[in-house]
C-alpha positions as CSV (number, residue, x, y, z in Angstrom):
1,X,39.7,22.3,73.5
2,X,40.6,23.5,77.0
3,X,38.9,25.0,79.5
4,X,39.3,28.4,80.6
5,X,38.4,30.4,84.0
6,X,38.8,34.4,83.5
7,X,38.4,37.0,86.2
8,X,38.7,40.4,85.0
9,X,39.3,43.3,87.8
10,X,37.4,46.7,88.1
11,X,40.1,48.8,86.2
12,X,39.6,46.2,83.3
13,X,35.4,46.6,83.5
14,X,35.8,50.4,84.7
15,X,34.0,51.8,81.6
16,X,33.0,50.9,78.0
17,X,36.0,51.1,76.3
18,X,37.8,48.8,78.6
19,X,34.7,46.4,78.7
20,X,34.9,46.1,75.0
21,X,38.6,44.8,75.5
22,X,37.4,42.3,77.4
23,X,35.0,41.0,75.1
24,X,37.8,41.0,72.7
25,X,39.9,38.8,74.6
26,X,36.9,36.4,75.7
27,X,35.8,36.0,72.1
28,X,39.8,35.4,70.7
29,X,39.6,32.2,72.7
30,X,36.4,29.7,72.1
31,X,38.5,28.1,75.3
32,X,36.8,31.0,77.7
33,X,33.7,29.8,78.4
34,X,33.3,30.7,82.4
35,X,34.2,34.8,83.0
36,X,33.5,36.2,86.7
37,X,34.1,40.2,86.9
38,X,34.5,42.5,89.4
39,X,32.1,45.7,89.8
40,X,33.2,49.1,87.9
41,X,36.8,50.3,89.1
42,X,38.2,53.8,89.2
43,X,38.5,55.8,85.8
44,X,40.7,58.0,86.7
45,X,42.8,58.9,90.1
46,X,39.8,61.2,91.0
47,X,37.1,58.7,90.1
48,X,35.3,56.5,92.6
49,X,35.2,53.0,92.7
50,X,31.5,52.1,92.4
51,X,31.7,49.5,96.0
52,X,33.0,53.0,97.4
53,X,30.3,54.9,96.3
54,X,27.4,51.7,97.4
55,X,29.1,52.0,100.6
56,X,28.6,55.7,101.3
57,X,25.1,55.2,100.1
58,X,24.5,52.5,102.5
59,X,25.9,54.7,105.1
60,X,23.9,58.0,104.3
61,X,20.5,55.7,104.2
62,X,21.3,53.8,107.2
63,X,22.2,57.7,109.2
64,X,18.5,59.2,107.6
65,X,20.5,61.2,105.4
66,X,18.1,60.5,102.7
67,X,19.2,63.4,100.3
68,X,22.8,62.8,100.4
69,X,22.0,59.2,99.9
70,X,19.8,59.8,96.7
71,X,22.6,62.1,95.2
72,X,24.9,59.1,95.9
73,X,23.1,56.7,94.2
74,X,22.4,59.2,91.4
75,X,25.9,58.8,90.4
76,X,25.9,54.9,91.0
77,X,22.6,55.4,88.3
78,X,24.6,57.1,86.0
79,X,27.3,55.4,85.4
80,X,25.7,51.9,85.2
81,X,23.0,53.8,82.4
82,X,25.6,55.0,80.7
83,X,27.7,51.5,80.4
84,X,24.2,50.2,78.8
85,X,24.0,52.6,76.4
86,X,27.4,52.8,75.4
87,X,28.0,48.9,75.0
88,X,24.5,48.2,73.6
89,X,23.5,45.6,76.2
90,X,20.0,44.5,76.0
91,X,19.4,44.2,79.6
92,X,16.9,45.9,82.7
93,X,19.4,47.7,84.3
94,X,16.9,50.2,85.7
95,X,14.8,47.8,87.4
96,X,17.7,46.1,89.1
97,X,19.4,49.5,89.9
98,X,15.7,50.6,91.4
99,X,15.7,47.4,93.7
100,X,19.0,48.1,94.6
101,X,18.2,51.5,96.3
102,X,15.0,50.2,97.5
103,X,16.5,47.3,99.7
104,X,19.5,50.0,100.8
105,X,17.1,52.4,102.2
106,X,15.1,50.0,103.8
107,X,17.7,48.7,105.6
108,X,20.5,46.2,103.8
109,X,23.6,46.1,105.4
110,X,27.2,47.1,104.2
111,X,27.8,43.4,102.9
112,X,24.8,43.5,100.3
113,X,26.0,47.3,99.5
114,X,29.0,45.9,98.6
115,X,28.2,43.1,96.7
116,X,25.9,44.8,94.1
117,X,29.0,46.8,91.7
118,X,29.6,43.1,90.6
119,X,26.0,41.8,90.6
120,X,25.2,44.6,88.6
121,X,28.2,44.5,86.3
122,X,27.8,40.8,85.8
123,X,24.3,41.0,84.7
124,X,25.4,44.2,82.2
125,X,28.7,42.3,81.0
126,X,26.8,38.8,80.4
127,X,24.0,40.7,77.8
128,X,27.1,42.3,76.1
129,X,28.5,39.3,75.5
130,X,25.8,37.2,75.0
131,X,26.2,35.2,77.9
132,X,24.3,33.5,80.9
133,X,24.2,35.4,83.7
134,X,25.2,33.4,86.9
135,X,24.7,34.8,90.0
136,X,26.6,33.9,93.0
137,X,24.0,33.8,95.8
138,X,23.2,30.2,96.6
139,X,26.4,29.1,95.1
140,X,29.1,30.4,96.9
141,X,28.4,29.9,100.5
142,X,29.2,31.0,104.0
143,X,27.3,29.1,107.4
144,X,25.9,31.6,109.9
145,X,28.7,32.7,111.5
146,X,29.9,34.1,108.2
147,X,32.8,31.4,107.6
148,X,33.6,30.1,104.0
149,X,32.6,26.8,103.1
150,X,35.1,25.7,100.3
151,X,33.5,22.1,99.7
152,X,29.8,22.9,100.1
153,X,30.6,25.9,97.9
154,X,32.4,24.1,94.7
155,X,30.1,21.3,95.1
156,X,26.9,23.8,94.2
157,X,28.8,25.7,92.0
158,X,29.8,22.7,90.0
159,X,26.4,21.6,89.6
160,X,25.3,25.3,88.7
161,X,28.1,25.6,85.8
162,X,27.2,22.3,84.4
163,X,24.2,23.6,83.3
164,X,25.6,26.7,80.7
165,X,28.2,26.4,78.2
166,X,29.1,30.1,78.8
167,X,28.1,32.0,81.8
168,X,29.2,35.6,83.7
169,X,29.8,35.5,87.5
170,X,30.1,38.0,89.7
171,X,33.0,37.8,91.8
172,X,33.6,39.1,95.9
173,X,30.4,37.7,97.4
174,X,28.4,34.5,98.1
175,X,25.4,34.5,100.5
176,X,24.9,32.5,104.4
177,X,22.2,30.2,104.9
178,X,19.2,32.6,105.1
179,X,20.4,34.0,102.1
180,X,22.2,37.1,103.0
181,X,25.3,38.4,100.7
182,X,28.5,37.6,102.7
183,X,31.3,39.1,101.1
184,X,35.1,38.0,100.8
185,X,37.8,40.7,102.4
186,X,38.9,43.3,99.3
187,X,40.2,42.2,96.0
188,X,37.6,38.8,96.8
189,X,36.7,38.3,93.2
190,X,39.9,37.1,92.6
191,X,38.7,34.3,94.8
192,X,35.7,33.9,93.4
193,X,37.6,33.3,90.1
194,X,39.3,30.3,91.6
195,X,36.5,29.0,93.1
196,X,34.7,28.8,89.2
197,X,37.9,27.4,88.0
198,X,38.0,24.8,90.5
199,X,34.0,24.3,89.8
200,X,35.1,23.6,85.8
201,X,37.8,21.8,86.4
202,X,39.3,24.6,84.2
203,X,42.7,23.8,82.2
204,X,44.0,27.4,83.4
205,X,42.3,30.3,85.5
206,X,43.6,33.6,83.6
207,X,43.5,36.6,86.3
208,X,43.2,40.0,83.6
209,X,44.3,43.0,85.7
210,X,45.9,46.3,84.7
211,X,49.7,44.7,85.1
212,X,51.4,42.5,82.8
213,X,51.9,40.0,86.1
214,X,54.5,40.3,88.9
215,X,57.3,42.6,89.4
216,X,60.6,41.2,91.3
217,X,59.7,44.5,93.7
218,X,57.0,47.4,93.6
219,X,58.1,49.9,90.6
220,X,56.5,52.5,92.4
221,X,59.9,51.9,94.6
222,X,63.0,50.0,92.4
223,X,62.7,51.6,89.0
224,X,62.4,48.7,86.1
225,X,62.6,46.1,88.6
226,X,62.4,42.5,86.6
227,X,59.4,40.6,85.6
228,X,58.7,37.1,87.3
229,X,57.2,34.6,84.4
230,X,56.9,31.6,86.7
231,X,56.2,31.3,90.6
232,X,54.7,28.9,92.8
233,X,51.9,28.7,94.5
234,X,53.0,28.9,97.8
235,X,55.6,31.6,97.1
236,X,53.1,33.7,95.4
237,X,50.8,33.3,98.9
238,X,54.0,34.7,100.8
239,X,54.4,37.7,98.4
240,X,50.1,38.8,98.7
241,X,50.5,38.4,102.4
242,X,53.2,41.0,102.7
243,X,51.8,43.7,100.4
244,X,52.3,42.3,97.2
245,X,48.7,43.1,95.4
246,X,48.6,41.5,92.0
247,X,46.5,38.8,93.2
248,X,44.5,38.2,96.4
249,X,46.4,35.8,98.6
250,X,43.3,33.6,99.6
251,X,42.8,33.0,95.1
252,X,45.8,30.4,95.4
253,X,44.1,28.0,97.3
254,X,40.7,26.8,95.2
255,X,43.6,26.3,92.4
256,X,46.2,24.6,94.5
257,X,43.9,22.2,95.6
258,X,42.8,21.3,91.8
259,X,46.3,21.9,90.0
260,X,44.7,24.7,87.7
261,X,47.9,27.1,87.1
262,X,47.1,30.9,87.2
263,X,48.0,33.0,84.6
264,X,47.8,36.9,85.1
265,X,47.2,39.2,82.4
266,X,47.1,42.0,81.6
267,X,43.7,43.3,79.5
268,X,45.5,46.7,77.9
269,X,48.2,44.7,77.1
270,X,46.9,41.3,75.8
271,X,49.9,40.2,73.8
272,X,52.3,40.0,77.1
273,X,52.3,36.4,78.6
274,X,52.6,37.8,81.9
275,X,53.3,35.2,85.2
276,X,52.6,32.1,85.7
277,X,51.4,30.4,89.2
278,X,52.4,26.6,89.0
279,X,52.9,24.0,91.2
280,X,56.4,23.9,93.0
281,X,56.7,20.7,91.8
282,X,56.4,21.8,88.4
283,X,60.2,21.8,86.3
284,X,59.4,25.6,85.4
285,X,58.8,26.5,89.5
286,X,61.8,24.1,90.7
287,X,64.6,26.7,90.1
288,X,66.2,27.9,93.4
289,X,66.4,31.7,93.6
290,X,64.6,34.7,94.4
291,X,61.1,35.3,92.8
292,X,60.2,38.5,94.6
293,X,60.7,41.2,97.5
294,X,57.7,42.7,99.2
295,X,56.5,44.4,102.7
296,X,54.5,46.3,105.1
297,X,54.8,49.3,107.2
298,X,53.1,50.0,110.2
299,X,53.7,47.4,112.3
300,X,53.8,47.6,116.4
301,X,56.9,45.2,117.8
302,X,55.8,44.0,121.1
303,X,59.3,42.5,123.2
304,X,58.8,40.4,125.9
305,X,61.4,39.3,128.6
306,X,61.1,37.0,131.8
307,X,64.0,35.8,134.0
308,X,64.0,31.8,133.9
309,X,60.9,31.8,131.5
310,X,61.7,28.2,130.6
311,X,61.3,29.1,127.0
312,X,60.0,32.3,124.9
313,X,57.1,29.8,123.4
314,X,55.6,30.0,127.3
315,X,55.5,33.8,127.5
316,X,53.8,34.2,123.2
317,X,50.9,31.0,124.3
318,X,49.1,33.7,126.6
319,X,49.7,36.6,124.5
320,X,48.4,35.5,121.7
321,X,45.6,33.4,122.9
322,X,44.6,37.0,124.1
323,X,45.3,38.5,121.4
324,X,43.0,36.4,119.6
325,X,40.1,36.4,121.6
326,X,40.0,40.1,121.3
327,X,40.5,39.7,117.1
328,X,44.3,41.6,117.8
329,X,46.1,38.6,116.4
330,X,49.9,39.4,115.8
331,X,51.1,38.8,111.6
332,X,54.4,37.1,113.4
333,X,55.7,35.7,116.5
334,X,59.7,35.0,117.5
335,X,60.8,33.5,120.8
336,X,64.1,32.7,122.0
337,X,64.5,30.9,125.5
338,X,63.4,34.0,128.1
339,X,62.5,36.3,125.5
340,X,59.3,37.2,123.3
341,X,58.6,39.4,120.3
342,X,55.3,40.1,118.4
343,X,54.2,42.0,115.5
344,X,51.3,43.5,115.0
345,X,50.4,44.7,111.6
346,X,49.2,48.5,111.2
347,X,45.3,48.1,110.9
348,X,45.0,46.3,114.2
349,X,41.9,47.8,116.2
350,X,44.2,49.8,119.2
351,X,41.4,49.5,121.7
352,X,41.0,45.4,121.2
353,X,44.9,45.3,120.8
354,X,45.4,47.2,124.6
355,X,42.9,44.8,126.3
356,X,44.9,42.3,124.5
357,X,48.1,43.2,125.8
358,X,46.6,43.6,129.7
359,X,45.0,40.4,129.4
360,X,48.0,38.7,128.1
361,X,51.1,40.0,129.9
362,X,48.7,39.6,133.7
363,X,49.2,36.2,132.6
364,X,52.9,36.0,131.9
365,X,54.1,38.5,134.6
366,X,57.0,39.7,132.2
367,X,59.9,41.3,133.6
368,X,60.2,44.0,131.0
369,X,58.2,44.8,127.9
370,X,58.7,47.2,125.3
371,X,56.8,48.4,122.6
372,X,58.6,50.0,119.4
373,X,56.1,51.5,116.4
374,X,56.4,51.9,113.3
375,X,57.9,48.8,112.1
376,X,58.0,48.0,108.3
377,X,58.8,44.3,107.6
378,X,60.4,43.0,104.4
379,X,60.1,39.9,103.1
380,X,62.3,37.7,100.7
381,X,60.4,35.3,98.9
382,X,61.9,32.3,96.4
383,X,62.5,28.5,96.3
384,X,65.3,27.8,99.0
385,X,66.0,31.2,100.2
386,X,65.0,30.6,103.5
387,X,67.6,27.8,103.7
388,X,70.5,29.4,102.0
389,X,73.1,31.1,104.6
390,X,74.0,33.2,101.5
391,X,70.9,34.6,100.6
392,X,70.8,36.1,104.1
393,X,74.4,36.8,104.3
394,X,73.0,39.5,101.1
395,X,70.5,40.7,102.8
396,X,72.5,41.3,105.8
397,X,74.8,43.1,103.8
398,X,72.4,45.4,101.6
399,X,71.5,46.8,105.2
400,X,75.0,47.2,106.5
401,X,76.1,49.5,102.9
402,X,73.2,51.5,103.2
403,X,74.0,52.1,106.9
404,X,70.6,51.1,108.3
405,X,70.1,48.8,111.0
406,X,67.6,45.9,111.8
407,X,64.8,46.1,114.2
408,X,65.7,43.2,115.8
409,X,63.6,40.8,113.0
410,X,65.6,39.2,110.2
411,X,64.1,35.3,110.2
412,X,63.4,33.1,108.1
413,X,60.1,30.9,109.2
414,X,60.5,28.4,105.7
415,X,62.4,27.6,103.2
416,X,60.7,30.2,101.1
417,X,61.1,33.3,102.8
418,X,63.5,35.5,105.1
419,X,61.8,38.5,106.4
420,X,63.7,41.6,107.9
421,X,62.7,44.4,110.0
422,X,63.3,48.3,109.4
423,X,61.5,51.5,110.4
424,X,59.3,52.5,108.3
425,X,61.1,55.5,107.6
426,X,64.0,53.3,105.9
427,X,61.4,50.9,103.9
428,X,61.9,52.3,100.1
429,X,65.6,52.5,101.0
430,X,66.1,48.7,102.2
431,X,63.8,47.5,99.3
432,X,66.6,49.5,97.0
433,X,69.1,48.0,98.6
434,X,67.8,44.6,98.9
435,X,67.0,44.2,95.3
436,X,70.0,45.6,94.2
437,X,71.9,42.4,95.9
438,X,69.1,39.6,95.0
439,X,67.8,40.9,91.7
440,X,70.3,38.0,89.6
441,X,70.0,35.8,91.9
């Protein structure tokens, strides 16, 4: 009998109903003997995520807005009671609810505010299931500084695991050396999923989420657009890095580096096989063509020019080294031989991103420099697309029928990707277009 990893996200564990799903699904398969959950997700479009709602509480207690706070955590109260009386769970919610509060309002920070929807949800889903409740502290580990330790990390959790035939984690967080929750960037549980599977030396790591796997394109955009049963690791990396949200892009790596495939599911929909993440060594991954279309809006395009540069790698070294320093690094860099560009995605911090830019160009004494915003980048992701002249020839030609023109960016930076620029005014309509041309490819 295998072994099997299974991370269920917050709209999967958002209330009783969809807990009980999950139960289902865990208990169809004697095979799922390691589950790591995320804390409670939204309800509804006007619910609140319960990490939202620590982190306003750990906001209002940390500003001495102790009555606000309290009417936070009221609702935090609420809805955890509520999931242990619905499901039946024999487990002191109340106590670990009360600690919670009291550590917030004497002083936690946002990273242990964060980090307590899954603890609590792990402890609440592991008595409903009649599971051992892991919990991540001690086990997934960051050093001081609050960088991961990958090795460090799977060898405790390994030796952990060993220990229970069936155990709950909570997912998003580990802890640094003085024992402090550190927690991954948004969507982390996902990680934290691998990271168990890697620990088991699971046969498969199954990722339940409210989709039945990826979509060629975002539906919200290309209506129907196709599903994609099998894709690689590294071209399901490039898809999460450009706004493709299934599955956090940093998940692929514990897995990669073990061989465990990823299988996402979908928990109101437990029948559909969904997709596959495999090797791209693996006969079902080896298939050239395209496997998906994704992007970004928002970006800044930084253009560069100096007479007699000696190369466009001179004038991005200074830049970026800059840039870096002052945490404004650019998503993508292009040089050609007097000429830089650099893009840098939406959410960069302006004022770090400015001193960046003086630093930077004081160094390389451009000739001209421009600035365009609002930059939306698309990317085309699939085994061999990056080399095949025809693939881009499509592209090239989706933008020319629907009368748009390129911001200056259509690359291709491997052999399993081309990415092209657009304002983000023309985004939707390019990602129409583009699929329309690639979709049977």
């Amino acid at each position: 009998m295998g072994v099997v990893t299974v991370k269920f996200g917050g709209s999967s564990v958002a209330d009783a109903e969809q807990i009980r799903k999950t139960k289902d699904i865990v208990m169809s398969d004697p095979g799922r003997r390691y589950v790591v959950v995320s804390g409670p997700g939204k309800r509804s479009k006007e619910d609140e995520k319960i990490t939202d709602l620590l982190y306003t509480y750990q906001k209002l207690a940390a500003g001495g807005k102790g009555s606000d706070a309290a009417a936070v955590f009221s609702i935090i109260e609420e809805r955890f009671i509520g999931l242990k009386e619905e499901l039946g769970a024999s487990v002191d919610i109340e106590s670990a609810l009360a600690k919670v509060a009291a550590d917030l309002t004497a002083g936690a920070d946002a990273d242990y505010a964060a980090s307590r929807g899954e603890f609590l949800n792990a402890q609440l889903i592991a008595a409903f299931y009649g599971y051992d409740f892991v919990d991540a502290a001690g086990l997934v580990l960051f050093d001081s500084d609050g960088a991961f330790l990958a090795e460090e990390t799977n060898t405790a959790l390994a030796a952990e695991l060993a220990k229970h035939e069936r155990a709950v984690v909570p997912g998003f967080y580990g802890t640094t050396p003085d024992g402090s929750p550190k927690t991954f960037s948004r969507g982390g549980s996902d990680v934290t999923g691998a990271l168990v599977a890697r620990a088991v030396r699971a046969d498969v790591y199954e990722n339940w989420t409210d989709v039945s796997g990826f979509l060629m394109a975002d539906p919200r955009i290309v209506e129907n657009p196709r599903p994609v049963p099998v894709i690689s690791y590294r071209e399901q990396r490039e898809l999460s890095s450009m706004g493709a949200s299934v599955l956090h892009e940093d998940a692929v790596t514990p897995a990669r580096i073990a061989g465990i495939p990823i299988n996402i599911r979908n928990t109101n929909a437990p029948g559909d096989a969904g997709t596959m993440i495999v090797s791209g060594d693996a006969p079902e991954a080896a298939r050239a063509g395209v496997r998906g279309i994704s992007g970004r809006k928002g970006y800044t395009a930084l253009r560069v020019y100096k007479n007699a540069a000696g190369g466009g790698a001179r004038l991005l070294t200074p830049i970026i080294d800059a840039a870096t320093r002052h945490g404004a690094a650019p998503d993508f860099a292009l040089s050609a031989v007097d000429a830089a560009t650099l893009y840098f995605a939406s959410g960069t911090d302006a004022t770090s991103l400015d001193a960046a830019l003086e630093e930077g160009l004081a160094v390389v004494r451009a000739d001209e420099t421009s600035t365009t915003e609002g930059v939306a980048l698309i990317a085309v992701v699939g085994s061999g697309v990056g080399a095949d002249p025809g693939t881009a020839a499509k592209v090239a030609g989706a933008l020319a029928e629907a009368g748009i023109t390129s911001y200056g960016a259509c690359f291709s930076v491997s052999e399993t990707n081309i990415v092209v620029g657009v304002a983000d005014k023309d985004y939707e309509a390019v990602l129409r277009a583009i699929y329309a041309k690639l979709a049977y490819l």
